[in-house]
Residue frames as qw, qx, qy, qz and C-alpha x, y, z in Angstrom:
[[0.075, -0.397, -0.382, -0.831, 149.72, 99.75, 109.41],
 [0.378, -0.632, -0.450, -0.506, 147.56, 99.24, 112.04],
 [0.550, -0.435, -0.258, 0.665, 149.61, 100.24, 114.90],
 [0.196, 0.038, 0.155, 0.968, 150.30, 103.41, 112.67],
 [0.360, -0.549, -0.372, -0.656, 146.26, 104.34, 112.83],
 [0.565, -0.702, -0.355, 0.249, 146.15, 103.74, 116.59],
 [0.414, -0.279, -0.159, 0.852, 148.87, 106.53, 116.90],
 [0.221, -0.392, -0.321, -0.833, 146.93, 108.79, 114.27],
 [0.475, -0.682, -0.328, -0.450, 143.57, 108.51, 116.40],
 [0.617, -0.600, -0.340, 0.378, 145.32, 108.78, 119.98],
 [0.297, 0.148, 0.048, 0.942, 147.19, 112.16, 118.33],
 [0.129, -0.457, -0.422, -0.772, 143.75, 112.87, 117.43],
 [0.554, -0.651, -0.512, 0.080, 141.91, 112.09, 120.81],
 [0.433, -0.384, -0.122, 0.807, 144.64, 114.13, 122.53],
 [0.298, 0.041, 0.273, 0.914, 144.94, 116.76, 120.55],
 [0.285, -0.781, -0.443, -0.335, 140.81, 117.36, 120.78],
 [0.520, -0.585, -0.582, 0.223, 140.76, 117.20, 124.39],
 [0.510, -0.305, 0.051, 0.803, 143.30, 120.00, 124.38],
 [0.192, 0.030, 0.432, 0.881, 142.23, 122.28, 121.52],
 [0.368, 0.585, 0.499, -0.523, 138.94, 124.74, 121.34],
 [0.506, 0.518, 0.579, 0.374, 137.21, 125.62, 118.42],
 [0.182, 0.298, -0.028, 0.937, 138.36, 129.18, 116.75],
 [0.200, -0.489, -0.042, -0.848, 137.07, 132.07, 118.18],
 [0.682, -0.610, -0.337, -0.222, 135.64, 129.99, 121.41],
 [0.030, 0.566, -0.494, 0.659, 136.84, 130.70, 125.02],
 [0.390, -0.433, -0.789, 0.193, 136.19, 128.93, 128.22],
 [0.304, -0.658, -0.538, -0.430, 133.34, 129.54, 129.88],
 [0.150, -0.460, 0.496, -0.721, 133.78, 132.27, 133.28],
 [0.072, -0.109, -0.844, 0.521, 133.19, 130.77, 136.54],
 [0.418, 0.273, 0.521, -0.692, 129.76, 130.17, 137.75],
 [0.478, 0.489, -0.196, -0.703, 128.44, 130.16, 133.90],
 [0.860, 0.162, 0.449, -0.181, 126.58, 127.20, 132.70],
 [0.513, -0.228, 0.674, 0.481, 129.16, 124.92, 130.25],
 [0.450, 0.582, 0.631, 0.245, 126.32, 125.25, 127.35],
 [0.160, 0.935, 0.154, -0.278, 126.77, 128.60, 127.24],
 [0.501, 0.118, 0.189, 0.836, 130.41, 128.82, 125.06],
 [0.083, 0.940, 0.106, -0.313, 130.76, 132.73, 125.15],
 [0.612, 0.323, 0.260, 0.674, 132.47, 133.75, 121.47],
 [0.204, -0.796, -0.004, 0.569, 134.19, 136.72, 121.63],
 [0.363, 0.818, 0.148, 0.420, 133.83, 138.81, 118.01],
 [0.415, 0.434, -0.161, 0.784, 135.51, 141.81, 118.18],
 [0.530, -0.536, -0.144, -0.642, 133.06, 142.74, 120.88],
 [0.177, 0.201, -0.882, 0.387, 133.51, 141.42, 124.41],
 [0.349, -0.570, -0.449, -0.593, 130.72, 139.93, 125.68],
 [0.014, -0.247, 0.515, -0.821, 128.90, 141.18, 128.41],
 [0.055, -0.240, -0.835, 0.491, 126.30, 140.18, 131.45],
 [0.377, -0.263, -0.114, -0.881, 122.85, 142.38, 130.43],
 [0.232, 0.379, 0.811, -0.380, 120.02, 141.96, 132.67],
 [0.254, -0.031, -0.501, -0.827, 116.84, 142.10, 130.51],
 [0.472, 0.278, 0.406, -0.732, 113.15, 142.53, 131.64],
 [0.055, 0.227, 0.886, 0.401, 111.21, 140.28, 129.55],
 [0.413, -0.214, 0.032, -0.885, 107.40, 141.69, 129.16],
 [0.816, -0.289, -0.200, -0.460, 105.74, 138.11, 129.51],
 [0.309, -0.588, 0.701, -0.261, 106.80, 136.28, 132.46],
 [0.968, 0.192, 0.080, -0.138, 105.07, 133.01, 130.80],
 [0.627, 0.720, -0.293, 0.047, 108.01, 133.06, 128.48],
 [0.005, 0.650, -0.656, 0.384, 110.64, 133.65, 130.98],
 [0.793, -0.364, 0.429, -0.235, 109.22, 130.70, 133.22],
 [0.990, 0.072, 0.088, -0.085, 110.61, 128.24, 130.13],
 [0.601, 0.600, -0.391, 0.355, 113.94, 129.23, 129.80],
 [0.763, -0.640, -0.009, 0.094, 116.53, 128.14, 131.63],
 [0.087, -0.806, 0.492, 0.317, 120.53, 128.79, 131.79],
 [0.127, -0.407, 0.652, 0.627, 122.24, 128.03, 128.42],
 [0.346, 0.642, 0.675, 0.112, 119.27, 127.86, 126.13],
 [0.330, 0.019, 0.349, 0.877, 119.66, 130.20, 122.94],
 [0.238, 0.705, 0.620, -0.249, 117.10, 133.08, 122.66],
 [0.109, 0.591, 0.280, 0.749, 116.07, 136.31, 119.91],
 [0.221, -0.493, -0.520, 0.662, 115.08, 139.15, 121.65],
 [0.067, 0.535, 0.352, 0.765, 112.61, 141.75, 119.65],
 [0.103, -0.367, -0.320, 0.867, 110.80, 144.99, 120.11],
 [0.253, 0.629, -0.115, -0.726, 108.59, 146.87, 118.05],
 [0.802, 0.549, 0.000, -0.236, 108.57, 144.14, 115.38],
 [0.440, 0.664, -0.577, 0.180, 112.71, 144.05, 115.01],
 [0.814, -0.550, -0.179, 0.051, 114.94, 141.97, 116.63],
 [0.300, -0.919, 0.208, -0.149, 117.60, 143.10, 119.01],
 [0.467, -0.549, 0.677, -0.148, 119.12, 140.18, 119.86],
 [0.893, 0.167, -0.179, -0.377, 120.33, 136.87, 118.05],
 [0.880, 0.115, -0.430, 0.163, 120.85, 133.59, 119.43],
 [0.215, -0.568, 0.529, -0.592, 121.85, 135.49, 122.88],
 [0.437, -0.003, -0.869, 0.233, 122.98, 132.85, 125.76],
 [0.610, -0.715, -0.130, -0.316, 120.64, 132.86, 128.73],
 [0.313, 0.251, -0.701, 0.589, 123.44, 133.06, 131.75],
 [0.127, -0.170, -0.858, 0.468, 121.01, 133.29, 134.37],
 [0.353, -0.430, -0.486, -0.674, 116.80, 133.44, 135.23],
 [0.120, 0.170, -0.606, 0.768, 116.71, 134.84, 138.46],
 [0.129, -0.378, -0.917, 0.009, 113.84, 134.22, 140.46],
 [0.038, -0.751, -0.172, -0.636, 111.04, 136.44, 140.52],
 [0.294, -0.122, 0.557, -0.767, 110.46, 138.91, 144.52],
 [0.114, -0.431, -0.883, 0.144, 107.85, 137.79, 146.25],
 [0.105, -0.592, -0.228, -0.766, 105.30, 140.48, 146.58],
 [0.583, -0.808, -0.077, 0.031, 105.09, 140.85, 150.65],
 [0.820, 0.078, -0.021, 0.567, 109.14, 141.03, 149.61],
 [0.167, -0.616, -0.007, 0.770, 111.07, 144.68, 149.79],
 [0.296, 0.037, 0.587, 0.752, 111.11, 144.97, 145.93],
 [0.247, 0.394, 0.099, -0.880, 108.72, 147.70, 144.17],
 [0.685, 0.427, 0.590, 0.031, 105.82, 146.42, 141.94],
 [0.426, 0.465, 0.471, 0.617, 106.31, 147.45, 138.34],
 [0.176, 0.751, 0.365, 0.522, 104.50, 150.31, 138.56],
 [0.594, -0.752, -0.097, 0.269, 105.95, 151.43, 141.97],
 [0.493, -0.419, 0.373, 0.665, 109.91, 151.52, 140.57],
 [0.125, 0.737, 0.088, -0.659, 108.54, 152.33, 136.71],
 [0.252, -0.225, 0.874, 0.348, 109.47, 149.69, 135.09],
 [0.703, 0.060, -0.242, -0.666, 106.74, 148.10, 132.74],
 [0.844, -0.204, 0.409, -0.278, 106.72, 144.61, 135.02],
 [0.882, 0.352, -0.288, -0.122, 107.62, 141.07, 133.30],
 [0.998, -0.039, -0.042, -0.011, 110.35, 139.41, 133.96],
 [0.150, 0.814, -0.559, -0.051, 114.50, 139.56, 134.20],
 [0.969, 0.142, 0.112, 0.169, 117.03, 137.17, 132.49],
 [0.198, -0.846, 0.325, 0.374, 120.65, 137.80, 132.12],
 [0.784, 0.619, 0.039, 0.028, 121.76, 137.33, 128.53],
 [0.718, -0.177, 0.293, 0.605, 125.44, 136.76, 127.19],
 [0.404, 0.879, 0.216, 0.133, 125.33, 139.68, 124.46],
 [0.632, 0.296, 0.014, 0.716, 128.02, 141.65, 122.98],
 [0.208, -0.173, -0.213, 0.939, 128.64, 145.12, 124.39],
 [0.232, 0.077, -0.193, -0.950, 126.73, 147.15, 121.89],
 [0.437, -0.324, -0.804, -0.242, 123.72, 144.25, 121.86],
 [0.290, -0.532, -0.546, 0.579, 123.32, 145.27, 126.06],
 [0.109, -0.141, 0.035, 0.983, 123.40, 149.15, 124.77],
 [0.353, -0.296, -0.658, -0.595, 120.29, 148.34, 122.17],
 [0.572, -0.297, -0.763, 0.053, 118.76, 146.19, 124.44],
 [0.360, -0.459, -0.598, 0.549, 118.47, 148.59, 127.23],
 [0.141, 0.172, 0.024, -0.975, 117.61, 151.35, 125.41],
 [0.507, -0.286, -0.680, -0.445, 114.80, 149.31, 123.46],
 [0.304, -0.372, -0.801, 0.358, 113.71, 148.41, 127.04],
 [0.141, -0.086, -0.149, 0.975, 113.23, 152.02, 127.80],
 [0.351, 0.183, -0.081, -0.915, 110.54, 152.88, 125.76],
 [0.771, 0.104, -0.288, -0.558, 108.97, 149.11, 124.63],
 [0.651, -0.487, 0.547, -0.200, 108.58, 146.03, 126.06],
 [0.078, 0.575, -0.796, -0.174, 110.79, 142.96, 125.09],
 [0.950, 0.010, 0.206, -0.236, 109.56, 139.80, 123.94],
 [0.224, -0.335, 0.900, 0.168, 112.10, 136.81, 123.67],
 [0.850, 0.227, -0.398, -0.262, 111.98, 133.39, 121.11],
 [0.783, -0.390, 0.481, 0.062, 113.66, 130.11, 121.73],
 [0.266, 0.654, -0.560, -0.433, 116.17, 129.25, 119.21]]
């Protein structure tokens, strides 16, 4: 009998090591292992997003789960941080905020479904974007 439970739990060991949970995919090159990227009917996609307070942005880091609101709503849930590029320098080429028209703060690149980037950059447009930590 207890030869017959070592084969059960080496099936099982194997058979993990080998097998994702539904709906999960491996993770694209370059893209931080914590980030599992689940693909709904939606594929997701890369959004760069302007955060308004750069406090915020200083505590996140790549694969840490954030909300993203606007206006009171939120935009975004439980979006992956893929990357928290570093800010220009300001003697750098890059335009201040109010040079290129932007409304300043910060940029993070979120995992987000298609239509989640679509929001999310129009919400940028017109108000500025504050992130949670999940």
């Amino acid at each position: 009998m207890a030869a017959g439970l070592a084969v059960v739990a080496m099936a099982l060991a194997l058979s993990a090591a080998h097998d994702r949970p539904p709906g999960r995919t491996p993770t694209v090159k370059g893209e931080p292992a914590a980030v599992a990227r689940e693909r709904p009917s939606d594929h997701l996609v890369r959004a760069p997003v302007r955060i308004a307070d750069p406090a915020a942005v200083a505590l996140l880091r790549p694969g840490v789960r954030v909300d993203v609101f606007a206006s009171g709503r939120v935009l975004a849930a439980g979006a992956g941080v893929i990357a928290v590029p570093p800010a220009p320098d300001r003697a750098g080429s890059a335009p201040a905020a109010s040079e290129s028209g932007g409304l300043g703060g910060a940029l993070i690149v979120l995992a987000v479904p298609r239509r989640t980037a679509a929001a999310l950059s129009g919400a940028a447009a017109t108000s500025p974007l504050g992130v949670a930590l999940c």
